[in-house]
CHARMM-style PDB file with segment names, atoms N, HN, CA, C and O in Angstrom:
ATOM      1  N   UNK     1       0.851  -1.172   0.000  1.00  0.00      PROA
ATOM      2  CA  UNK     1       0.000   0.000   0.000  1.00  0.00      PROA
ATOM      3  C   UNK     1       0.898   1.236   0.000  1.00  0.00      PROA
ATOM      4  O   UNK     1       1.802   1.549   0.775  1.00  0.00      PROA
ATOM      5  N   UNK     2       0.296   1.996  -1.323  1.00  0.00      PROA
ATOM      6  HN  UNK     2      -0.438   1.742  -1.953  1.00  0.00      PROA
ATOM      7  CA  UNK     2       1.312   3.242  -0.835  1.00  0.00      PROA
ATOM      8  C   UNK     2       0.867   4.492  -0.129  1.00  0.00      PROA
ATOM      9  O   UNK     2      -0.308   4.666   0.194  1.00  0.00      PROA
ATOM     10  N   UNK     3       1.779   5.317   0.094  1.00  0.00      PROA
ATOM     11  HN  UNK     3       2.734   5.175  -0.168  1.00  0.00      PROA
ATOM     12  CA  UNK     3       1.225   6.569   0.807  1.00  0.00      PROA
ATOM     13  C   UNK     3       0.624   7.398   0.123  1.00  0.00      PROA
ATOM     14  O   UNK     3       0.884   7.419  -1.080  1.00  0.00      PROA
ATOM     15  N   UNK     4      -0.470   8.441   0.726  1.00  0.00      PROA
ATOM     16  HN  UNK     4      -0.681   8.424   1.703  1.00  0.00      PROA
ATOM     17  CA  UNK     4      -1.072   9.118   0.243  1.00  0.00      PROA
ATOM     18  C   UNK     4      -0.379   9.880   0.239  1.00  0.00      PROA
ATOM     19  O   UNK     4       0.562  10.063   1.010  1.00  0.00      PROA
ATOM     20  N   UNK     5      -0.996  10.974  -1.372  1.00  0.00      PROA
ATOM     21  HN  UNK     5      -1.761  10.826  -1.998  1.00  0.00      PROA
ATOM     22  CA  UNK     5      -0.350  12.151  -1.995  1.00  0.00      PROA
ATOM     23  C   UNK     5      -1.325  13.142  -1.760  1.00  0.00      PROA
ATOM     24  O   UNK     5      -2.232  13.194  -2.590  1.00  0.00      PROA
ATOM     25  N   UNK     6      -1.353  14.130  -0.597  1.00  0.00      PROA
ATOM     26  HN  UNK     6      -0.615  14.087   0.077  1.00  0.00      PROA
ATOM     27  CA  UNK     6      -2.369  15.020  -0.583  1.00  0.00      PROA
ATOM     28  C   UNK     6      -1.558  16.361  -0.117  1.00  0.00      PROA
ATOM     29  O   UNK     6      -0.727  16.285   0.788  1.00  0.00      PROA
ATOM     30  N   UNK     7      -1.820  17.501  -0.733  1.00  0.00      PROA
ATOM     31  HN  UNK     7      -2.495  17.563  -1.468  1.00  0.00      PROA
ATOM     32  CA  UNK     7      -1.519  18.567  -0.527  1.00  0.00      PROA
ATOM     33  C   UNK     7      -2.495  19.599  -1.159  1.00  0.00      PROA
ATOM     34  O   UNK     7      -3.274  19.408  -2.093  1.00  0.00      PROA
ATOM     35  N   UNK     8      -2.140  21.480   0.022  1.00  0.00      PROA
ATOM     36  HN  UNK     8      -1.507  21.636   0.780  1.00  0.00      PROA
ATOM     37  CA  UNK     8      -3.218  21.791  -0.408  1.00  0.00      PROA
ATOM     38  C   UNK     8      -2.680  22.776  -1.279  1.00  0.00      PROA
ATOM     39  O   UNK     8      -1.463  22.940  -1.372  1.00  0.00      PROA
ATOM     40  N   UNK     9      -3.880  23.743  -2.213  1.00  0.00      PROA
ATOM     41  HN  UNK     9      -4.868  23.610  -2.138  1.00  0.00      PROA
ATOM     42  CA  UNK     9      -3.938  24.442  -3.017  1.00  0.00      PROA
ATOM     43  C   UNK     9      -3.861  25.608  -2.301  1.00  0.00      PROA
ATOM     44  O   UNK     9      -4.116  25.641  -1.097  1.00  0.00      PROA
ATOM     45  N   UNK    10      -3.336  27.133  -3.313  1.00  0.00      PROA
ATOM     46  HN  UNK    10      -3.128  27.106  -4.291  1.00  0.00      PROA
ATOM     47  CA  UNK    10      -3.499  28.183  -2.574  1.00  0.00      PROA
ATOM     48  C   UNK    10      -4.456  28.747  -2.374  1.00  0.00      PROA
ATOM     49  O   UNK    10      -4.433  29.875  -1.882  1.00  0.00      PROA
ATOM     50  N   UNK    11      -5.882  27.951  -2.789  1.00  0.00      PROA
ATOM     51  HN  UNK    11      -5.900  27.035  -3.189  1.00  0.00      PROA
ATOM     52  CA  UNK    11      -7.099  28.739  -2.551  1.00  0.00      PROA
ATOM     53  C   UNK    11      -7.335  28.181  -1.514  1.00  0.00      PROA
ATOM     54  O   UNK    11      -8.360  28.610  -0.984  1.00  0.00      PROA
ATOM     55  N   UNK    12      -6.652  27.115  -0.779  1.00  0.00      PROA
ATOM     56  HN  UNK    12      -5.819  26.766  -1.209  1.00  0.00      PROA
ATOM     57  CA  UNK    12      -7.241  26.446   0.297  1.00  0.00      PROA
ATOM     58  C   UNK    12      -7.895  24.772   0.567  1.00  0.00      PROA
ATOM     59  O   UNK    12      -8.300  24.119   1.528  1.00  0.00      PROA
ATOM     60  N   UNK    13      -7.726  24.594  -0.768  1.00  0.00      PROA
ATOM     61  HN  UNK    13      -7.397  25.125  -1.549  1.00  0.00      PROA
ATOM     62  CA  UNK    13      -9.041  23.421  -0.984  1.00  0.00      PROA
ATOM     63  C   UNK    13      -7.708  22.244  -1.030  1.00  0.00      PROA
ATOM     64  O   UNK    13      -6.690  22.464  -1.686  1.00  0.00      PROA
ATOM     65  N   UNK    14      -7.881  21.208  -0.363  1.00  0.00      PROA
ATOM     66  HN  UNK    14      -8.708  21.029   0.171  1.00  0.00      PROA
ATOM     67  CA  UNK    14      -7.172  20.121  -0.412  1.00  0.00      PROA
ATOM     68  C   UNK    14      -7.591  19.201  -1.323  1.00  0.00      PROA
ATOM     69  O   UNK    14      -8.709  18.948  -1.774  1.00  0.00      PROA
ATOM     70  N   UNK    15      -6.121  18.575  -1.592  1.00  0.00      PROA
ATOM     71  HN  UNK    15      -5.213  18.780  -1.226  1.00  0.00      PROA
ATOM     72  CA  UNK    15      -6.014  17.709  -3.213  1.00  0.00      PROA
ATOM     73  C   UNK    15      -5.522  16.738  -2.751  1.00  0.00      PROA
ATOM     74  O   UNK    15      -4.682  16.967  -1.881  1.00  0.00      PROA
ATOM     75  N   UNK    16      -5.858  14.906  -3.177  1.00  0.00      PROA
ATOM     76  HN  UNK    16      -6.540  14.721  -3.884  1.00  0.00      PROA
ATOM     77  CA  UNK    16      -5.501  13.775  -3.024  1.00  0.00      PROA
ATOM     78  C   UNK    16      -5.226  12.992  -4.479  1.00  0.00      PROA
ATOM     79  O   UNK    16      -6.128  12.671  -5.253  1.00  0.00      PROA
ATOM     80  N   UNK    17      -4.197  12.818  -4.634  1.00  0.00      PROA
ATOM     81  HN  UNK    17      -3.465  13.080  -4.005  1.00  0.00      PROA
ATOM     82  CA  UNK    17      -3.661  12.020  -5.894  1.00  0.00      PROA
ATOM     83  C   UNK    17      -4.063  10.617  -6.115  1.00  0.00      PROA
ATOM     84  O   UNK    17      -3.602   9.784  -5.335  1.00  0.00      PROA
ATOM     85  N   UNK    18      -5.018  10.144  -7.256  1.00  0.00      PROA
ATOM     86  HN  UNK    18      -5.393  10.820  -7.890  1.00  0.00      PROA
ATOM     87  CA  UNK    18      -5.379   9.107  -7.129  1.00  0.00      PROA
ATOM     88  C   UNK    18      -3.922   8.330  -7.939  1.00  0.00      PROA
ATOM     89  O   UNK    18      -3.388   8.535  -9.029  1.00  0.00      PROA
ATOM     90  N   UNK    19      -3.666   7.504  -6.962  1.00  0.00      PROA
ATOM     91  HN  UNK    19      -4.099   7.338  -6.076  1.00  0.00      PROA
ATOM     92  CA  UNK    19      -2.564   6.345  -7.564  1.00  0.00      PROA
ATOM     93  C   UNK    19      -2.902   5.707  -9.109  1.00  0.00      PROA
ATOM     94  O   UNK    19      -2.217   5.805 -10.128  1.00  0.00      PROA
ATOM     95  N   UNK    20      -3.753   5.259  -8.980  1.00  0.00      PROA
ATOM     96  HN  UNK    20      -4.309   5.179  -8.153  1.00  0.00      PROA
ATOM     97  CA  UNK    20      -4.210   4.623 -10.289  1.00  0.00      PROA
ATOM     98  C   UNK    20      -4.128   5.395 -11.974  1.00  0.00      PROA
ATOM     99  O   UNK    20      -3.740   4.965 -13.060  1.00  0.00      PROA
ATOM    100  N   UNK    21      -4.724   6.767 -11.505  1.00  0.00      PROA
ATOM    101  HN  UNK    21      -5.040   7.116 -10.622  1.00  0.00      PROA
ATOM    102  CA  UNK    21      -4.355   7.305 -12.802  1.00  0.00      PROA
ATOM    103  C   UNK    21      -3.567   8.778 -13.015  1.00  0.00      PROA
ATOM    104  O   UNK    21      -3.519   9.429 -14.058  1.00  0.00      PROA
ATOM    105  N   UNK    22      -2.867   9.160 -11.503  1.00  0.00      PROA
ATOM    106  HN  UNK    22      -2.906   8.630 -10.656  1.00  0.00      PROA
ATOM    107  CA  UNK    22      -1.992  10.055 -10.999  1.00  0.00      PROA
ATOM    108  C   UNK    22      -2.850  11.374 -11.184  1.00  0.00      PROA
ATOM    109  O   UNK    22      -2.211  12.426 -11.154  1.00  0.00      PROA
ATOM    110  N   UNK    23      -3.950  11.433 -11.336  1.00  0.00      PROA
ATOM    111  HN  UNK    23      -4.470  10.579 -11.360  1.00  0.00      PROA
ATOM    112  CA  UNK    23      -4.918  12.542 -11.226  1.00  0.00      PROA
ATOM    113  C   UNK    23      -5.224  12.993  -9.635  1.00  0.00      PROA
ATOM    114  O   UNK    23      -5.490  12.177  -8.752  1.00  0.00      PROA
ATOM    115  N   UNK    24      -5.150  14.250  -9.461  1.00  0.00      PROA
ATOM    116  HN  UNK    24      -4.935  14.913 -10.178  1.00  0.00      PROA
ATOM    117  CA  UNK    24      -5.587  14.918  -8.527  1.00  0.00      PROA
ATOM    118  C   UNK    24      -6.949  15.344  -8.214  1.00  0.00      PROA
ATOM    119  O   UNK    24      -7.431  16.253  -8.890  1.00  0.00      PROA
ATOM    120  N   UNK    25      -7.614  14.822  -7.301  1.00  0.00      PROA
ATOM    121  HN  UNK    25      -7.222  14.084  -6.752  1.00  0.00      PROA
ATOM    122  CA  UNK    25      -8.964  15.089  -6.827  1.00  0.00      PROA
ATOM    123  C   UNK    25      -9.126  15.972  -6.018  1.00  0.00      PROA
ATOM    124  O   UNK    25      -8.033  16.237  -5.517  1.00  0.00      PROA
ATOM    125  N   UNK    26     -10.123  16.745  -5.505  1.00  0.00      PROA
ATOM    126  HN  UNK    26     -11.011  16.530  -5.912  1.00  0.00      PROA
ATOM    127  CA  UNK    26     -10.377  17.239  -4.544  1.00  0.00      PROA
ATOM    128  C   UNK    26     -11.091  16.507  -3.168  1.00  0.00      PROA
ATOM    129  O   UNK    26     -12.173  16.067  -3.557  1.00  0.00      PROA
ATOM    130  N   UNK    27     -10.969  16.304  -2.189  1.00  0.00      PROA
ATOM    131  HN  UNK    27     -10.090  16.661  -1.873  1.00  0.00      PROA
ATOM    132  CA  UNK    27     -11.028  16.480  -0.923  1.00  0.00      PROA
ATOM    133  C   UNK    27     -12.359  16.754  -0.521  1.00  0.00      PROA
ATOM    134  O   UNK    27     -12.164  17.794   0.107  1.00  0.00      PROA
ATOM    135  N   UNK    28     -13.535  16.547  -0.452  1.00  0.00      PROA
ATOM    136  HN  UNK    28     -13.693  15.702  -0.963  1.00  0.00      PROA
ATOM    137  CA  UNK    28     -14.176  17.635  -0.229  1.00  0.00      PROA
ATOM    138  C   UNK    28     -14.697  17.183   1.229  1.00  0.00      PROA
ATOM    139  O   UNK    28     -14.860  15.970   1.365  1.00  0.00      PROA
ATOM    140  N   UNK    29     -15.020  18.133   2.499  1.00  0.00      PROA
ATOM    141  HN  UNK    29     -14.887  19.118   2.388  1.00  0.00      PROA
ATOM    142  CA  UNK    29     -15.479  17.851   3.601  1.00  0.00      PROA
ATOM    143  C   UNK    29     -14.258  18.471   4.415  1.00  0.00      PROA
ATOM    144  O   UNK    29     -14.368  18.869   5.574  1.00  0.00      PROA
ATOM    145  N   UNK    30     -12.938  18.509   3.580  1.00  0.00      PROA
ATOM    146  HN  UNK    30     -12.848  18.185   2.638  1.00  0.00      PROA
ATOM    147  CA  UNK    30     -11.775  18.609   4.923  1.00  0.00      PROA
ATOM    148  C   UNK    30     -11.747  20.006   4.898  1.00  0.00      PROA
ATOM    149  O   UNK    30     -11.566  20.603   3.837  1.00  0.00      PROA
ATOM    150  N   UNK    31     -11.938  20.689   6.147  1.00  0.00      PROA
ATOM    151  HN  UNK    31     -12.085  20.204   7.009  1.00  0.00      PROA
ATOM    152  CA  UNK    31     -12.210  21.858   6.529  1.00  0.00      PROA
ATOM    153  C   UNK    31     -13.299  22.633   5.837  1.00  0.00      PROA
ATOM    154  O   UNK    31     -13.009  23.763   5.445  1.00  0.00      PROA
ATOM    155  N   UNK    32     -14.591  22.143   5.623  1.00  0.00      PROA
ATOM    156  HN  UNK    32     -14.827  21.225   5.942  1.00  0.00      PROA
ATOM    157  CA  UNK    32     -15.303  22.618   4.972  1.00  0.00      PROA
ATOM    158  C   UNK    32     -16.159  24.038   5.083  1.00  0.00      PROA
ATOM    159  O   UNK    32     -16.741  24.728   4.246  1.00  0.00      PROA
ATOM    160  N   UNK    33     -15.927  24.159   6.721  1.00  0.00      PROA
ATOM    161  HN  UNK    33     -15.454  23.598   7.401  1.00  0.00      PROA
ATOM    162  CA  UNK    33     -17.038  24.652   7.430  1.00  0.00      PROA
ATOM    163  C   UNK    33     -15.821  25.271   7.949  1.00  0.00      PROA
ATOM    164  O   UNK    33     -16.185  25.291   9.124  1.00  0.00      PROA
ATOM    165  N   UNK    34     -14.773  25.739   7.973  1.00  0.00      PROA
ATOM    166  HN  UNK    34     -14.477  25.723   7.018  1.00  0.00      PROA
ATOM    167  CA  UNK    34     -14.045  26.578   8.773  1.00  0.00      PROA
ATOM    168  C   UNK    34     -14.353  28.098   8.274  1.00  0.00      PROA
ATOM    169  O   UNK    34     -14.355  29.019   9.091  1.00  0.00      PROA
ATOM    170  N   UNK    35     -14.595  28.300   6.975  1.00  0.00      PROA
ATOM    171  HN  UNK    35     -14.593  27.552   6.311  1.00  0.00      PROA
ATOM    172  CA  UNK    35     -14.748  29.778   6.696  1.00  0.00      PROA
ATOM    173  C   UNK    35     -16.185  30.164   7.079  1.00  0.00      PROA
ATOM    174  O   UNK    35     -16.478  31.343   7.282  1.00  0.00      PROA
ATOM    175  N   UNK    36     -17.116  29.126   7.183  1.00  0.00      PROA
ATOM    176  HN  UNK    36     -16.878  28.169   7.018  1.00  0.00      PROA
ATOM    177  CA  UNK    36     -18.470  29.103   7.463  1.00  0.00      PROA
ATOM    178  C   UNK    36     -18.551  30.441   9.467  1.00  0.00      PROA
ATOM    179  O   UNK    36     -17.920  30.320  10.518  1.00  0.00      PROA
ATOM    180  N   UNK    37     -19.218  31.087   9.192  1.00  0.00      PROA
ATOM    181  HN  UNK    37     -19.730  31.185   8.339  1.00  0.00      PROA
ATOM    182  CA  UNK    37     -19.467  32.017  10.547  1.00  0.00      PROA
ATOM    183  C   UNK    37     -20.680  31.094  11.060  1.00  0.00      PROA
ATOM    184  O   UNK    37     -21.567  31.734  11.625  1.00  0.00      PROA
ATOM    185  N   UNK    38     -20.871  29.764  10.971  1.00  0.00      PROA
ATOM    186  HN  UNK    38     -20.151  29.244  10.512  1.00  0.00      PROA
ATOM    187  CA  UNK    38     -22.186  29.019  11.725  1.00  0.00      PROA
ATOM    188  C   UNK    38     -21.699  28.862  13.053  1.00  0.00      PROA
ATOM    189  O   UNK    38     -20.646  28.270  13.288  1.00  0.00      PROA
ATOM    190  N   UNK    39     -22.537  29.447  14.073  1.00  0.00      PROA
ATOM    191  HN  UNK    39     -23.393  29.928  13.882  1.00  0.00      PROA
ATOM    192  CA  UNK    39     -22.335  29.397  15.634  1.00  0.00      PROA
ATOM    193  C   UNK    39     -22.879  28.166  16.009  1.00  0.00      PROA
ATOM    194  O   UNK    39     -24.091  27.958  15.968  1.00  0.00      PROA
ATOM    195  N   UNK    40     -21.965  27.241  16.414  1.00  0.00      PROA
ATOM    196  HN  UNK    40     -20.980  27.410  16.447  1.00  0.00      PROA
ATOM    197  CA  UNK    40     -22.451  26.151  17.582  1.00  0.00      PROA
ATOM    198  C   UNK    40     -22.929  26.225  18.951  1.00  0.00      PROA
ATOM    199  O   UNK    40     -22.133  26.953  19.545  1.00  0.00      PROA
ATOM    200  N   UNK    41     -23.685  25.897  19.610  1.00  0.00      PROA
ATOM    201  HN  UNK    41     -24.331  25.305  19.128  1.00  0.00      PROA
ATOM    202  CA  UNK    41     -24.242  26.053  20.605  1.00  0.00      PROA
ATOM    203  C   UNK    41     -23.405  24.914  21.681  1.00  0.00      PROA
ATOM    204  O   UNK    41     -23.464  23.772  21.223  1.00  0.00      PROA
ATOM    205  N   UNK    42     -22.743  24.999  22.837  1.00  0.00      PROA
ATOM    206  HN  UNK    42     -22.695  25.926  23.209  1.00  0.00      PROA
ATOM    207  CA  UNK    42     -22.145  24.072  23.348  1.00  0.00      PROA
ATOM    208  C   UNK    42     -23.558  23.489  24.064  1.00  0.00      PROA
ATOM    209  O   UNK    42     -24.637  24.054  24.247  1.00  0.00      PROA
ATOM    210  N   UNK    43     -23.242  22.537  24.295  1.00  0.00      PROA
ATOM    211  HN  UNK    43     -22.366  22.078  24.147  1.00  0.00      PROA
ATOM    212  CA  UNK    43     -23.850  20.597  24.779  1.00  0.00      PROA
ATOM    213  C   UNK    43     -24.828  20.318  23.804  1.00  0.00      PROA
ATOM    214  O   UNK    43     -25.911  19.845  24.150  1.00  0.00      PROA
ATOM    215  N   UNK    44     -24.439  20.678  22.024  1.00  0.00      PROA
ATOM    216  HN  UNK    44     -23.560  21.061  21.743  1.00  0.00      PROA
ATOM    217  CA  UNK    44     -25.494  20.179  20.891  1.00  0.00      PROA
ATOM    218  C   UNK    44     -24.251  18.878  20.896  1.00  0.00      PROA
ATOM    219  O   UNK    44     -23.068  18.652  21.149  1.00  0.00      PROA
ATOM    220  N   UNK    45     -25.816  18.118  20.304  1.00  0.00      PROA
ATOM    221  HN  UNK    45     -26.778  18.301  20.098  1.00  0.00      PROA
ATOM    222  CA  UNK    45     -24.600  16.751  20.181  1.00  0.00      PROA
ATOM    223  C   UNK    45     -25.140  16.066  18.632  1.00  0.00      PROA
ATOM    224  O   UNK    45     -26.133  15.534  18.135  1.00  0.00      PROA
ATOM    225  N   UNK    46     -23.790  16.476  18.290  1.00  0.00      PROA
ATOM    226  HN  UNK    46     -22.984  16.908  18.693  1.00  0.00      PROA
ATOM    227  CA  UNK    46     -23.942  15.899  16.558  1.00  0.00      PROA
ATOM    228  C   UNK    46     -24.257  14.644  16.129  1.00  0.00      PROA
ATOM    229  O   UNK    46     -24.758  14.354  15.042  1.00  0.00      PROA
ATOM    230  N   UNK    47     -23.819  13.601  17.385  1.00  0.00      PROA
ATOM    231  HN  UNK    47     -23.412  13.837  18.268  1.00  0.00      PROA
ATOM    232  CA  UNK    47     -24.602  12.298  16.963  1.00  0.00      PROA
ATOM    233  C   UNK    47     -26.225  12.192  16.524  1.00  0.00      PROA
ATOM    234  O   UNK    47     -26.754  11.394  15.750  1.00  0.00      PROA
ATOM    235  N   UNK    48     -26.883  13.408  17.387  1.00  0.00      PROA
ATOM    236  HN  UNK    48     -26.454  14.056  18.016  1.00  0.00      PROA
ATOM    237  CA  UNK    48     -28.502  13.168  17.373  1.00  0.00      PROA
ATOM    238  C   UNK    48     -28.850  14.195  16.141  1.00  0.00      PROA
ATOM    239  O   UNK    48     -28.019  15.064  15.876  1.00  0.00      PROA
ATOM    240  N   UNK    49     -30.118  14.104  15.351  1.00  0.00      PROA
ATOM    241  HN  UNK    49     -30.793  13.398  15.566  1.00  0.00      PROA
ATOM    242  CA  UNK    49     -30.668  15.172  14.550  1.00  0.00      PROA
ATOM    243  C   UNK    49     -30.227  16.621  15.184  1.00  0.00      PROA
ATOM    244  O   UNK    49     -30.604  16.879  16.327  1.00  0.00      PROA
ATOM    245  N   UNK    50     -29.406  17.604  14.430  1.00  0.00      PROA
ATOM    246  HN  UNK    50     -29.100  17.395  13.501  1.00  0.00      PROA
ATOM    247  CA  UNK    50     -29.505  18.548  14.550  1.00  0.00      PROA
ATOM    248  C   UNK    50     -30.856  19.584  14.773  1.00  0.00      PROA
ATOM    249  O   UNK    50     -30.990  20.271  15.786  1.00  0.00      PROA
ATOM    250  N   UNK    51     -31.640  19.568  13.854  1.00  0.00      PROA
ATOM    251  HN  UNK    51     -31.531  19.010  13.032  1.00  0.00      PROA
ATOM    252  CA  UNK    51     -32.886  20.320  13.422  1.00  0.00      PROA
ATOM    253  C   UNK    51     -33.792  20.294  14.816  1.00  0.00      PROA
ATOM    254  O   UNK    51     -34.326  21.284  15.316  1.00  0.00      PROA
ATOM    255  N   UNK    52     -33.844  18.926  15.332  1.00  0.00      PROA
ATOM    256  HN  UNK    52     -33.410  18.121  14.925  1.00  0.00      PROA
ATOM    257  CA  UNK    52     -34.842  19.143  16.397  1.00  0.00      PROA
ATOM    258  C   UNK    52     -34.319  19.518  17.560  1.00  0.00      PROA
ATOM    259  O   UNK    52     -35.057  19.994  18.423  1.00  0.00      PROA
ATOM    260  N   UNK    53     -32.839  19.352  17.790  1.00  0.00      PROA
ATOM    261  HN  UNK    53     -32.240  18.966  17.089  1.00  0.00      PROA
ATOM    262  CA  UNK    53     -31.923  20.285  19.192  1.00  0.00      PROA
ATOM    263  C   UNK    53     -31.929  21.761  18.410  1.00  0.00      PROA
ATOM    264  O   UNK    53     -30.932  22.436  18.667  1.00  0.00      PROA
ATOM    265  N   UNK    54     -32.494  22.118  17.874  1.00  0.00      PROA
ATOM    266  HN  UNK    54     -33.303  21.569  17.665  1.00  0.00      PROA
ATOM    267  CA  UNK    54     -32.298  23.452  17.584  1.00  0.00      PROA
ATOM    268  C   UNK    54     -34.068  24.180  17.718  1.00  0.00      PROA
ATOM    269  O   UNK    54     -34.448  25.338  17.891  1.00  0.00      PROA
ATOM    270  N   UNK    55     -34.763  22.974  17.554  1.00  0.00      PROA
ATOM    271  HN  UNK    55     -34.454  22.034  17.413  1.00  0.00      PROA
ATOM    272  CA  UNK    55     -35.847  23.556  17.750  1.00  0.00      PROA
ATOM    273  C   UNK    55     -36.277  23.165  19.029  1.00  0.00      PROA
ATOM    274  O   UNK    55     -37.133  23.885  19.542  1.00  0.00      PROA
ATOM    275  N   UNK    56     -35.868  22.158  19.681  1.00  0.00      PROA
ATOM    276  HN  UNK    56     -35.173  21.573  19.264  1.00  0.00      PROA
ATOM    277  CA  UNK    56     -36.005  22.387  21.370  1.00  0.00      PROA
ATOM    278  C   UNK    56     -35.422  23.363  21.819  1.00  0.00      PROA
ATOM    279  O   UNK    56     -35.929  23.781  22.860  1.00  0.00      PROA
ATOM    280  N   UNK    57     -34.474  23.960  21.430  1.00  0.00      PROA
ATOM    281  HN  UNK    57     -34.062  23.621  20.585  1.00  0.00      PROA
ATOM    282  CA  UNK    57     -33.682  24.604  22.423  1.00  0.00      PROA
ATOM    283  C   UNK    57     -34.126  26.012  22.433  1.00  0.00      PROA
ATOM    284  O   UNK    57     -33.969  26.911  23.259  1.00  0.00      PROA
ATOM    285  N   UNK    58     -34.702  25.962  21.333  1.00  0.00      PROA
ATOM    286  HN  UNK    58     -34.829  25.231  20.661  1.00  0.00      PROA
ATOM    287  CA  UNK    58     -35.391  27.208  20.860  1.00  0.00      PROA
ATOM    288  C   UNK    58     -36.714  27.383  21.215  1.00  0.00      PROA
ATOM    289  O   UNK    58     -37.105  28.493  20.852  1.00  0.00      PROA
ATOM    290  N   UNK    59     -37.476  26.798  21.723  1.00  0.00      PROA
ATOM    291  HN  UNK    59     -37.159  25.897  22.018  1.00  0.00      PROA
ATOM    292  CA  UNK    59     -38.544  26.172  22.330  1.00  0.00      PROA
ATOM    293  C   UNK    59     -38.346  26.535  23.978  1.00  0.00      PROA
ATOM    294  O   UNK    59     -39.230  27.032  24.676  1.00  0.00      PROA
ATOM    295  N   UNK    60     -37.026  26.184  24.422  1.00  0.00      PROA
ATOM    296  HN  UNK    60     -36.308  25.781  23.855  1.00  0.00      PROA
ATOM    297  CA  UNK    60     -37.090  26.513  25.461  1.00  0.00      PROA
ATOM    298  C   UNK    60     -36.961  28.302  26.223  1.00  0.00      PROA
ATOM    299  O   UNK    60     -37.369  28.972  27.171  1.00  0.00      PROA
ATOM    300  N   UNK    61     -36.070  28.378  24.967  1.00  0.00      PROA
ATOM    301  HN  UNK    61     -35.738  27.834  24.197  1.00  0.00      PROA
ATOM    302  CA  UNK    61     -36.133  29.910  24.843  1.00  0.00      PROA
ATOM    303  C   UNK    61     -36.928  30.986  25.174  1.00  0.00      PROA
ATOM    304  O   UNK    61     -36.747  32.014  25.828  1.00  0.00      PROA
ATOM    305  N   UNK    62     -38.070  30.392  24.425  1.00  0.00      PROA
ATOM    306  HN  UNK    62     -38.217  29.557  23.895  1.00  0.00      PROA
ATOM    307  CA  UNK    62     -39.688  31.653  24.145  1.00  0.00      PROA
ATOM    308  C   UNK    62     -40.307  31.188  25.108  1.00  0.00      PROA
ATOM    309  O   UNK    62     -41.300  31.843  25.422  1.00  0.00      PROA
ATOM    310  N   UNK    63     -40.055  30.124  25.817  1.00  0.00      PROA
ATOM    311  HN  UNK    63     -39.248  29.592  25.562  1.00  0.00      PROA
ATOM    312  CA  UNK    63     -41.059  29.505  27.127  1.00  0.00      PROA
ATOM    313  C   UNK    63     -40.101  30.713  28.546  1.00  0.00      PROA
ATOM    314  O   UNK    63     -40.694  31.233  29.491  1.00  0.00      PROA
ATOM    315  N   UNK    64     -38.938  30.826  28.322  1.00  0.00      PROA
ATOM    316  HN  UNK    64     -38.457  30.404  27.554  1.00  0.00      PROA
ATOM    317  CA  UNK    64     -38.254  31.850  29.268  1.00  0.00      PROA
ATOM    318  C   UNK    64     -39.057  32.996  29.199  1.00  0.00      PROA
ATOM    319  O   UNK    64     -39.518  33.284  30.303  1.00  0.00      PROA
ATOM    320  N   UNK    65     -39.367  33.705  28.351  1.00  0.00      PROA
ATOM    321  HN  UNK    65     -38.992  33.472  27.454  1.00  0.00      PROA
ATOM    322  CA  UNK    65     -39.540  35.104  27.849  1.00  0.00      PROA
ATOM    323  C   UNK    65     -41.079  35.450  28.290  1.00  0.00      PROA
ATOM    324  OT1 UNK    65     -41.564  36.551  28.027  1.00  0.00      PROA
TER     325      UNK     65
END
């Protein structure tokens, strides 16, 4: 097995060399969300549906108010 060939571009976007036909792919997922300004809420837990911890939590919110 050989080693992977991955390095990144200067726009940012990471590249993986497929062995087989020495073509360069893109990466996609690795650091996807770093330029993203999406605020996480600490104790959301990504294992479970997002959508409905966001609408409980939000739920609990307007029940404060």
């Amino acid at each position: 097995m050989t080693k992977a060939d991955l390095k990144q571009e200067p726009t940012g976007k990471w590249m993986l060399r497929d062995p087989r036909t020495g073509h360069y792919i893109e990466l996609r997922g690795a650091n996807s969300m770093k330029p993203s300004d999406l605020p996480l809420q600490k104790g959301l837990d990504l294992t479970k549906p997002i959508a409905a911890q966001a609408l409980s939590s939000g739920q609990a919110k307007n029940k404060t108010r």
